[in-house]
PDB file of N, CA, C and O in Angstrom:
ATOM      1  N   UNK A   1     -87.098  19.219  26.176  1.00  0.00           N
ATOM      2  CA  UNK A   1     -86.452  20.419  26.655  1.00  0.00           C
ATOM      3  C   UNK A   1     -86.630  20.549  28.167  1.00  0.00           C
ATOM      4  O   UNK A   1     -87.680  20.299  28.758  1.00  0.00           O
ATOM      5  N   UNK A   2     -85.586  20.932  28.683  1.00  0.00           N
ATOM      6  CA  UNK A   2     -85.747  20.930  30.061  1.00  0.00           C
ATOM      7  C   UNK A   2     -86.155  22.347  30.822  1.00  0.00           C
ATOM      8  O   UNK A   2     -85.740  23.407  30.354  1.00  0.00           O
ATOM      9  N   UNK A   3     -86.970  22.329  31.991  1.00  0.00           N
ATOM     10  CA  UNK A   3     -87.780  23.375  32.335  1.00  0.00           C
ATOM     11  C   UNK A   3     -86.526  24.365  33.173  1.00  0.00           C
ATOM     12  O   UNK A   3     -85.483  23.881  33.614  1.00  0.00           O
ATOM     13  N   UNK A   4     -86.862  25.657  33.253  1.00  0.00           N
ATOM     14  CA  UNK A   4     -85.935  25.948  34.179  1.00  0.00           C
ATOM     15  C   UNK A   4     -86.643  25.809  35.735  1.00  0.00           C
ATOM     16  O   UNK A   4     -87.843  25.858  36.005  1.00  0.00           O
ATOM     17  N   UNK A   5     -85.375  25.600  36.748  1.00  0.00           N
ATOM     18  CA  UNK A   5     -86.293  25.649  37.911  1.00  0.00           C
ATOM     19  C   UNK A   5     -87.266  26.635  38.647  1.00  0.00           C
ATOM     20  O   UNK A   5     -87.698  26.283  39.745  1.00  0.00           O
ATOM     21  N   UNK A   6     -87.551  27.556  38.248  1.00  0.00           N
ATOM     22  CA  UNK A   6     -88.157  28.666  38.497  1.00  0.00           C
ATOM     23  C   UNK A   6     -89.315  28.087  37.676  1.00  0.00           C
ATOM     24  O   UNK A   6     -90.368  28.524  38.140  1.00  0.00           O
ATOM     25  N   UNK A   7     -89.510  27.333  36.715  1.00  0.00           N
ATOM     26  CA  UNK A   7     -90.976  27.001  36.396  1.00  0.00           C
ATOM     27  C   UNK A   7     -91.158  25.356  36.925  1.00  0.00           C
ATOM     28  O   UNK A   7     -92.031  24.794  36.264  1.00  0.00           O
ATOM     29  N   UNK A   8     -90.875  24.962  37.390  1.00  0.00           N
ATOM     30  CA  UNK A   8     -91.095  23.741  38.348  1.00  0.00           C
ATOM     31  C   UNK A   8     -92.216  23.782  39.300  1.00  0.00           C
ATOM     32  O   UNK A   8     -92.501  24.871  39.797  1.00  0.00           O
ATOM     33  N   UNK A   9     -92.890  22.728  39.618  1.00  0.00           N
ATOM     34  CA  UNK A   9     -93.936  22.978  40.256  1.00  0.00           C
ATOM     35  C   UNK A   9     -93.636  22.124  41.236  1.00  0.00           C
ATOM     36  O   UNK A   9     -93.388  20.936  41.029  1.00  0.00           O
ATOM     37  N   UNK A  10     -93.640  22.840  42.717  1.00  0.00           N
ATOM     38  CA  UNK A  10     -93.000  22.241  43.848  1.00  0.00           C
ATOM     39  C   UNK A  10     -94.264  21.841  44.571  1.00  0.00           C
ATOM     40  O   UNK A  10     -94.168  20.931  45.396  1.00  0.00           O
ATOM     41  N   UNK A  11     -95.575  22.477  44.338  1.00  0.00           N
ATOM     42  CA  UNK A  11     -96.758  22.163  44.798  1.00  0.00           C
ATOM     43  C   UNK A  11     -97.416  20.679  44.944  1.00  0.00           C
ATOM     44  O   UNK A  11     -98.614  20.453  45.113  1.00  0.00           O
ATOM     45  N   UNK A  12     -96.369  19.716  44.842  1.00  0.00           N
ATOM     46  CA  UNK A  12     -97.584  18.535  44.644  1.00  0.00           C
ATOM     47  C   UNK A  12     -96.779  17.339  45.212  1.00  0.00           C
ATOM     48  O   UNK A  12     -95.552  17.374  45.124  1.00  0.00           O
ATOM     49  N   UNK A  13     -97.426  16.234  45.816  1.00  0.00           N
ATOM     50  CA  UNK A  13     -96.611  15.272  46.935  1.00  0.00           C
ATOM     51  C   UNK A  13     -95.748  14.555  46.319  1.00  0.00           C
ATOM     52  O   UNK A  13     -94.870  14.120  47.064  1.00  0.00           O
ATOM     53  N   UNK A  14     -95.630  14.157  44.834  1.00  0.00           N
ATOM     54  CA  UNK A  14     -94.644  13.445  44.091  1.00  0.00           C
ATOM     55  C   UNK A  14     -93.960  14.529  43.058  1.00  0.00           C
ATOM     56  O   UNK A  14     -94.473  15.414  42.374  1.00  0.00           O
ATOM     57  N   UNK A  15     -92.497  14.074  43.230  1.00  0.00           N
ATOM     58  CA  UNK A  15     -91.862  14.620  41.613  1.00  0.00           C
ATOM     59  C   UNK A  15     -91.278  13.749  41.042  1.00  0.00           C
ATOM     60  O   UNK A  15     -90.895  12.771  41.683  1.00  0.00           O
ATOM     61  N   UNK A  16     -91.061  13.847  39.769  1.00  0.00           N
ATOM     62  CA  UNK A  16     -90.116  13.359  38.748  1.00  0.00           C
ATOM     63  C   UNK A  16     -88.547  13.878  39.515  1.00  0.00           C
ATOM     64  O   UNK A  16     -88.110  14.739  40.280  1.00  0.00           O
ATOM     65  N   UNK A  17     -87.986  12.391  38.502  1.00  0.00           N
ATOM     66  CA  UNK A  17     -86.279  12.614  39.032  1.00  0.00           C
ATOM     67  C   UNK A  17     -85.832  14.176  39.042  1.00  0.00           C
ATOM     68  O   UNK A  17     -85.309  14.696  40.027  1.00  0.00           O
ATOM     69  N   UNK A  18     -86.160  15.018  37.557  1.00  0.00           N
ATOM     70  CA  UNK A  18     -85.372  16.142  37.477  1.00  0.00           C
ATOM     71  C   UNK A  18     -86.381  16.872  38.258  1.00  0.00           C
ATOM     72  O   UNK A  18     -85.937  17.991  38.001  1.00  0.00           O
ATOM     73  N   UNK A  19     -87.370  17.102  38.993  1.00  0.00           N
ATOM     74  CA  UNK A  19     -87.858  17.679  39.332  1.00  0.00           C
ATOM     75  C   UNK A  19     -87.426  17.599  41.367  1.00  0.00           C
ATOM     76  O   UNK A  19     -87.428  18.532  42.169  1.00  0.00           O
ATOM     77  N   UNK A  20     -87.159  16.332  41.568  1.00  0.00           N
ATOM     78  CA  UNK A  20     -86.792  15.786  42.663  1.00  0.00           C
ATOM     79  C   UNK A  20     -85.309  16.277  42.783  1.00  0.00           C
ATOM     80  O   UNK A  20     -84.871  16.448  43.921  1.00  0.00           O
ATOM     81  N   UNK A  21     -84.486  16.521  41.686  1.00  0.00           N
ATOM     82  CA  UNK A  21     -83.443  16.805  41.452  1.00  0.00           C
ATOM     83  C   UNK A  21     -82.758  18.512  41.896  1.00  0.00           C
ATOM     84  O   UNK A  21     -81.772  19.050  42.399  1.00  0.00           O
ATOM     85  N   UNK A  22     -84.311  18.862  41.188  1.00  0.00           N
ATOM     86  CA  UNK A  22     -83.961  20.462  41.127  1.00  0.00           C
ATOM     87  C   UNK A  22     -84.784  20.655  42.602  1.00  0.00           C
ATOM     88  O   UNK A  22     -84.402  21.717  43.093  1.00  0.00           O
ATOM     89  N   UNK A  23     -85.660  20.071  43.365  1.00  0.00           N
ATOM     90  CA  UNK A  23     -85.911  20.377  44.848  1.00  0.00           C
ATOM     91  C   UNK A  23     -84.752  20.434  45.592  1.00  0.00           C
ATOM     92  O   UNK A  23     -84.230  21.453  46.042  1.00  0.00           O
ATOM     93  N   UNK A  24     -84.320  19.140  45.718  1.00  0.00           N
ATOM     94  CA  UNK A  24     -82.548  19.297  46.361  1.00  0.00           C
ATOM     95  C   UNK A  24     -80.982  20.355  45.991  1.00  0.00           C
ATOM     96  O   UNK A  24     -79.780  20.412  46.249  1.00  0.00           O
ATOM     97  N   UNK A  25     -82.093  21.066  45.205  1.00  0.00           N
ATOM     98  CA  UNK A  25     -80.924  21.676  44.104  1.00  0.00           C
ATOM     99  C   UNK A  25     -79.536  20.928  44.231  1.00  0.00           C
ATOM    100  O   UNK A  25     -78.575  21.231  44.939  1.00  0.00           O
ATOM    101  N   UNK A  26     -79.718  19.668  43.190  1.00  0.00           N
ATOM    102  CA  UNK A  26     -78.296  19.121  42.383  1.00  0.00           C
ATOM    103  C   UNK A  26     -78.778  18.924  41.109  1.00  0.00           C
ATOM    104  O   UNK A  26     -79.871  19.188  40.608  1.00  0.00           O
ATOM    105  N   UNK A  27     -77.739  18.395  40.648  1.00  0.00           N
ATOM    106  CA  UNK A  27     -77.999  17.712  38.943  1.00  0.00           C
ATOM    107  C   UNK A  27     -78.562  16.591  39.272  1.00  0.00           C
ATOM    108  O   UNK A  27     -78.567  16.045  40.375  1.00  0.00           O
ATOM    109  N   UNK A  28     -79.162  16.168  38.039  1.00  0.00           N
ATOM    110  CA  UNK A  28     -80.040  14.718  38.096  1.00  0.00           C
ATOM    111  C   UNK A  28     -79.137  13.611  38.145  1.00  0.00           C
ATOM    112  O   UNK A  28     -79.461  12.514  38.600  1.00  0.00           O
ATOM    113  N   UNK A  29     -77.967  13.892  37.666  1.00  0.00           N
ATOM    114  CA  UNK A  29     -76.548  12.881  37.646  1.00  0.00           C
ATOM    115  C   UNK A  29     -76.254  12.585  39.014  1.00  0.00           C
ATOM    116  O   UNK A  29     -76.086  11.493  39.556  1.00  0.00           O
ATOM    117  N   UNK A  30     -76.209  14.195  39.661  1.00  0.00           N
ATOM    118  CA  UNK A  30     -75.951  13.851  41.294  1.00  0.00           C
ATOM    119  C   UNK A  30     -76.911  12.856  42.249  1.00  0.00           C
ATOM    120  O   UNK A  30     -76.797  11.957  43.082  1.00  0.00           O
ATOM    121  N   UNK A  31     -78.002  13.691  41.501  1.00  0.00           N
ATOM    122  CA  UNK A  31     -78.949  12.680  42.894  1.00  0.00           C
ATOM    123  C   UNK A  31     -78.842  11.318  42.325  1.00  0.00           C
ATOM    124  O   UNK A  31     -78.485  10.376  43.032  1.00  0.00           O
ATOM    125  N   UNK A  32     -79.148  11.174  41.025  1.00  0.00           N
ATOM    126  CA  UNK A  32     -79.081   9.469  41.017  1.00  0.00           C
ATOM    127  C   UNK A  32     -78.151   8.662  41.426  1.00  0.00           C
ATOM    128  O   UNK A  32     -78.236   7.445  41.591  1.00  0.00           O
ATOM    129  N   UNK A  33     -76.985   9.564  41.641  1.00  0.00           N
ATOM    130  CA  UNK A  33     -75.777   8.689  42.200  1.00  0.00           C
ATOM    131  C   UNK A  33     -76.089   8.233  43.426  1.00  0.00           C
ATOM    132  O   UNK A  33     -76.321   7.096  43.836  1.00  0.00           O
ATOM    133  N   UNK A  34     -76.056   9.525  44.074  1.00  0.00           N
ATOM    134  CA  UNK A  34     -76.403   9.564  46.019  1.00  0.00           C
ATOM    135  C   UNK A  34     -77.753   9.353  46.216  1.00  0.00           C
ATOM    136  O   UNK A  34     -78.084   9.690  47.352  1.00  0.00           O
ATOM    137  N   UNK A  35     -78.560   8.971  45.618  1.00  0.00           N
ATOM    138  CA  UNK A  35     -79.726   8.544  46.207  1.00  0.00           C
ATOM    139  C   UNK A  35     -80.183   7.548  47.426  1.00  0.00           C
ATOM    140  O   UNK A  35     -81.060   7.529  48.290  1.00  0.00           O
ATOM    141  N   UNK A  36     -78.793   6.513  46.885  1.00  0.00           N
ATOM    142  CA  UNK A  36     -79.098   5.387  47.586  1.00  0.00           C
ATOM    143  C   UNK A  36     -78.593   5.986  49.035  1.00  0.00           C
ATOM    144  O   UNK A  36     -79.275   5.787  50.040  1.00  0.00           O
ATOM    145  N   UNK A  37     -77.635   6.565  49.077  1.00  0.00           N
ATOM    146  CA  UNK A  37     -77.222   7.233  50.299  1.00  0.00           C
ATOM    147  C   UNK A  37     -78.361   7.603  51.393  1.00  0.00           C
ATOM    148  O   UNK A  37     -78.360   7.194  52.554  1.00  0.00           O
ATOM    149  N   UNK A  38     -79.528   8.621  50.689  1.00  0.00           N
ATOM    150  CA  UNK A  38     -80.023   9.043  51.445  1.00  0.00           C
ATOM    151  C   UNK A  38     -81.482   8.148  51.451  1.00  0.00           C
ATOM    152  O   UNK A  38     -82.614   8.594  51.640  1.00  0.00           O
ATOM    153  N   UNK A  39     -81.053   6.664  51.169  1.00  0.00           N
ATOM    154  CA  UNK A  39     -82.223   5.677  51.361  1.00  0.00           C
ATOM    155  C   UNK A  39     -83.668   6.613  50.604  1.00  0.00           C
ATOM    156  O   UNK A  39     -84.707   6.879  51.208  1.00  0.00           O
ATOM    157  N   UNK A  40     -83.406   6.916  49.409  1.00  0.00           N
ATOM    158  CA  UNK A  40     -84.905   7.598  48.993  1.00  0.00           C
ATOM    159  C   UNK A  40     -84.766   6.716  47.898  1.00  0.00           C
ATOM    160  O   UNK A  40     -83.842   6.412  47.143  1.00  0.00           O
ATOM    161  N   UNK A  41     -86.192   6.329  48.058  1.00  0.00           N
ATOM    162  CA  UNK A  41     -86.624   5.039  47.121  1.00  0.00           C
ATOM    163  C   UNK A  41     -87.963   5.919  45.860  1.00  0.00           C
ATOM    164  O   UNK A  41     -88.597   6.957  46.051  1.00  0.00           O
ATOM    165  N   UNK A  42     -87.978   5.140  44.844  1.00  0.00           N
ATOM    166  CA  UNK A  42     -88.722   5.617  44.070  1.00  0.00           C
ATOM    167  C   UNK A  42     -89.897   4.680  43.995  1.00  0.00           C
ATOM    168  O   UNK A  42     -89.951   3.472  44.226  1.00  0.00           O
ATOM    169  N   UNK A  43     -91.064   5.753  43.517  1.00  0.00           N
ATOM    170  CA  UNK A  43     -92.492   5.049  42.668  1.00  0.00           C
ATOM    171  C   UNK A  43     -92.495   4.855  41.592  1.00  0.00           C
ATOM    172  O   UNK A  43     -91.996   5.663  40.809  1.00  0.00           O
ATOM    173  N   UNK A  44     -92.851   4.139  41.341  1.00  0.00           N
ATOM    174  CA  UNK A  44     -93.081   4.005  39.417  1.00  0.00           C
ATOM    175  C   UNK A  44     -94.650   3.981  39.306  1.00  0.00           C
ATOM    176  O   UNK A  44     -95.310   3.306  40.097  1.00  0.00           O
ATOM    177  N   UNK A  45     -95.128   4.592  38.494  1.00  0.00           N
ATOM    178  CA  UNK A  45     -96.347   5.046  38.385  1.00  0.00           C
ATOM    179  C   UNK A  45     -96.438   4.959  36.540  1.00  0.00           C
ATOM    180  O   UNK A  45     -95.558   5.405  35.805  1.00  0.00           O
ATOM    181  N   UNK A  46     -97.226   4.539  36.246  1.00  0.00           N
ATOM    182  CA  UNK A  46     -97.314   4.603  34.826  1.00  0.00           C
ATOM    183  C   UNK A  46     -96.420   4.962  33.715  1.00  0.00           C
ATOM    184  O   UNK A  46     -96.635   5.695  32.750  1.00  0.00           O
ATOM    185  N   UNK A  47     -95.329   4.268  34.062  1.00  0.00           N
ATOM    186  CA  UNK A  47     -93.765   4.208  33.401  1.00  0.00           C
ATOM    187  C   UNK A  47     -93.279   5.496  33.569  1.00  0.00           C
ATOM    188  O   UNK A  47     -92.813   6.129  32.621  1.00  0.00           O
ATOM    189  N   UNK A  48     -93.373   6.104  35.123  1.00  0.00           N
ATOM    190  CA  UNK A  48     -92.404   7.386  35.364  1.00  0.00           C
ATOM    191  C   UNK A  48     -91.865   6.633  36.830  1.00  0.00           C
ATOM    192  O   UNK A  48     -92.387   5.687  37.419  1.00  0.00           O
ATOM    193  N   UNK A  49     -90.826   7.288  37.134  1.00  0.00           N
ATOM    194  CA  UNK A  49     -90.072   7.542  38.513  1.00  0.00           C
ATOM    195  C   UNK A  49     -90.418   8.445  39.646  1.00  0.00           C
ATOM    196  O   UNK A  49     -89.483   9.236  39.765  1.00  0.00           O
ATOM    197  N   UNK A  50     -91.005   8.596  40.208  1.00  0.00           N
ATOM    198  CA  UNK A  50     -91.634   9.560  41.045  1.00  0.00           C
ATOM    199  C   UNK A  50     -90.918   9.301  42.841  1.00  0.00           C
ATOM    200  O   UNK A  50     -90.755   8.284  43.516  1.00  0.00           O
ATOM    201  N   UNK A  51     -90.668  10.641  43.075  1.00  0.00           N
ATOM    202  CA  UNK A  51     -90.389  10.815  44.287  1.00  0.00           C
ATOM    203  C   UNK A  51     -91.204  11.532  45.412  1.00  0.00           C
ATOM    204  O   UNK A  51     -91.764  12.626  45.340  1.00  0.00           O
ATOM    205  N   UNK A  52     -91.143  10.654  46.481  1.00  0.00           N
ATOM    206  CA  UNK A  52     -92.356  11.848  47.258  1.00  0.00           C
ATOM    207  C   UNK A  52     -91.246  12.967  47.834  1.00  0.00           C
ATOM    208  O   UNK A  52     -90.042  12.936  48.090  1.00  0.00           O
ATOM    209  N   UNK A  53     -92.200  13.866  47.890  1.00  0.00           N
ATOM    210  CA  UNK A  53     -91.567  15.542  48.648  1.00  0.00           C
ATOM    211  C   UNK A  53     -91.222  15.232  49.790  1.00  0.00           C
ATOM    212  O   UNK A  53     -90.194  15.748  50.227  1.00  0.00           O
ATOM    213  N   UNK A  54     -92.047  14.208  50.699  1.00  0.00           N
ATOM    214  CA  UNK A  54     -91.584  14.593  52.033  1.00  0.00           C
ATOM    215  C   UNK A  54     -90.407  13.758  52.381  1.00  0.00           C
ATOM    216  O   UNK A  54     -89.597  13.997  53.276  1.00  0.00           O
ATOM    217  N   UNK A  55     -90.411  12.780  51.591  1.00  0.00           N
ATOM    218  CA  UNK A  55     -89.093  12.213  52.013  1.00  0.00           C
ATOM    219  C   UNK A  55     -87.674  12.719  51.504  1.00  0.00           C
ATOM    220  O   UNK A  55     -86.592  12.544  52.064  1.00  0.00           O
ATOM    221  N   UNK A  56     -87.921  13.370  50.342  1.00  0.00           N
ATOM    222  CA  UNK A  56     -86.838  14.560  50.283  1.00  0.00           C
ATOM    223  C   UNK A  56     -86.853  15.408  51.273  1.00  0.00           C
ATOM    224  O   UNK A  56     -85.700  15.646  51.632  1.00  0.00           O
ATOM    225  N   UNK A  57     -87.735  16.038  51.949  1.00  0.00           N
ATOM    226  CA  UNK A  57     -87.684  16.876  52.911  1.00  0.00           C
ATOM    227  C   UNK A  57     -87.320  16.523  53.905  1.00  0.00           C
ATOM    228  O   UNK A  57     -86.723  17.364  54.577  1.00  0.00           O
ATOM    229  N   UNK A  58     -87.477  15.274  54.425  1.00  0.00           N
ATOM    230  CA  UNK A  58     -86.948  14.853  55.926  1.00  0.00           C
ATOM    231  C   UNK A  58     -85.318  14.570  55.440  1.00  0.00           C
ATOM    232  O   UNK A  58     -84.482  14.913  56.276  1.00  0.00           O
ATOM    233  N   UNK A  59     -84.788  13.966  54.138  1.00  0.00           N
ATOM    234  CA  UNK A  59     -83.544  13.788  53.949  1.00  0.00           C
ATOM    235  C   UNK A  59     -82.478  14.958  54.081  1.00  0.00           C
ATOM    236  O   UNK A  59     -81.292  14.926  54.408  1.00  0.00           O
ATOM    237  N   UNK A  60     -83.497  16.233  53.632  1.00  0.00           N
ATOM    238  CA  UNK A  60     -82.930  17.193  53.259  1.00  0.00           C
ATOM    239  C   UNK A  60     -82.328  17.826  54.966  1.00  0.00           C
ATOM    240  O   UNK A  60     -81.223  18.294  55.242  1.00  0.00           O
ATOM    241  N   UNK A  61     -83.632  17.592  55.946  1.00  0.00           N
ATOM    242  CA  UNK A  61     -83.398  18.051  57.415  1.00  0.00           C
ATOM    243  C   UNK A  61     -82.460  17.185  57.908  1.00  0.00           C
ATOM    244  O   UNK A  61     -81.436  17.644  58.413  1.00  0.00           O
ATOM    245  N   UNK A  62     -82.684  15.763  57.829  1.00  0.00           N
ATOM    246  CA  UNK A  62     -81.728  15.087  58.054  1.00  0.00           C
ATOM    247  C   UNK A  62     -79.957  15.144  58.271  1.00  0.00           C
ATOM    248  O   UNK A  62     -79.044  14.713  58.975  1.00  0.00           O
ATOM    249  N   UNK A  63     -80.186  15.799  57.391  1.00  0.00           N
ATOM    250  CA  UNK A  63     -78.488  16.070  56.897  1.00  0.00           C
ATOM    251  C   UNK A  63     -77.752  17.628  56.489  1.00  0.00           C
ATOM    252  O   UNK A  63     -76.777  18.021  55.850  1.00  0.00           O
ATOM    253  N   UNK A  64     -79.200  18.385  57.518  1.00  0.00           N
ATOM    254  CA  UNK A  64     -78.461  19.999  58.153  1.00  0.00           C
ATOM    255  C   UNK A  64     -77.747  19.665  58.954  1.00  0.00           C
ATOM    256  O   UNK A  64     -77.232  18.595  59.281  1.00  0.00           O
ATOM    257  N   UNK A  65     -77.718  20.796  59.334  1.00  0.00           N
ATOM    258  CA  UNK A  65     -76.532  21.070  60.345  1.00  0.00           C
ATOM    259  C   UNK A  65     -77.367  22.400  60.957  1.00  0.00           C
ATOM    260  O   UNK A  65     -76.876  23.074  61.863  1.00  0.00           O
TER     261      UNK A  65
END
């Protein structure tokens, strides 16, 4: 079952895809598409996908305006 984002825990240096997903607020469909776009590479850590925060965060500044 999937969490809503309001119970997500943004507190910690790695997330999971849907969690990485719901930081950027898109769908998990979206980011996996455009990921490669914004050169964010994943960890694999004990058969999960993990994304660090800050490189969502610099992607995210990256591509204000």
């Amino acid at each position: 079952m999937k969490r809503p984002q309001s119970e997500m825990n943004f507190n910690k240096d790695f997330l999971t895809i849907e969690e990485a997903a719901a930081y950027c607020g898109v769908s998990v469909s979206h980011f996996t598409r455009e990921r490669a776009e914004y050169r964010l590479g994943a960890l694999f850590f004990m058969g999960k996908k993990l994304f660090r925060k800050s490189d969502l965060q610099a992607a995210i500044e990256k591509k204000s305006f």
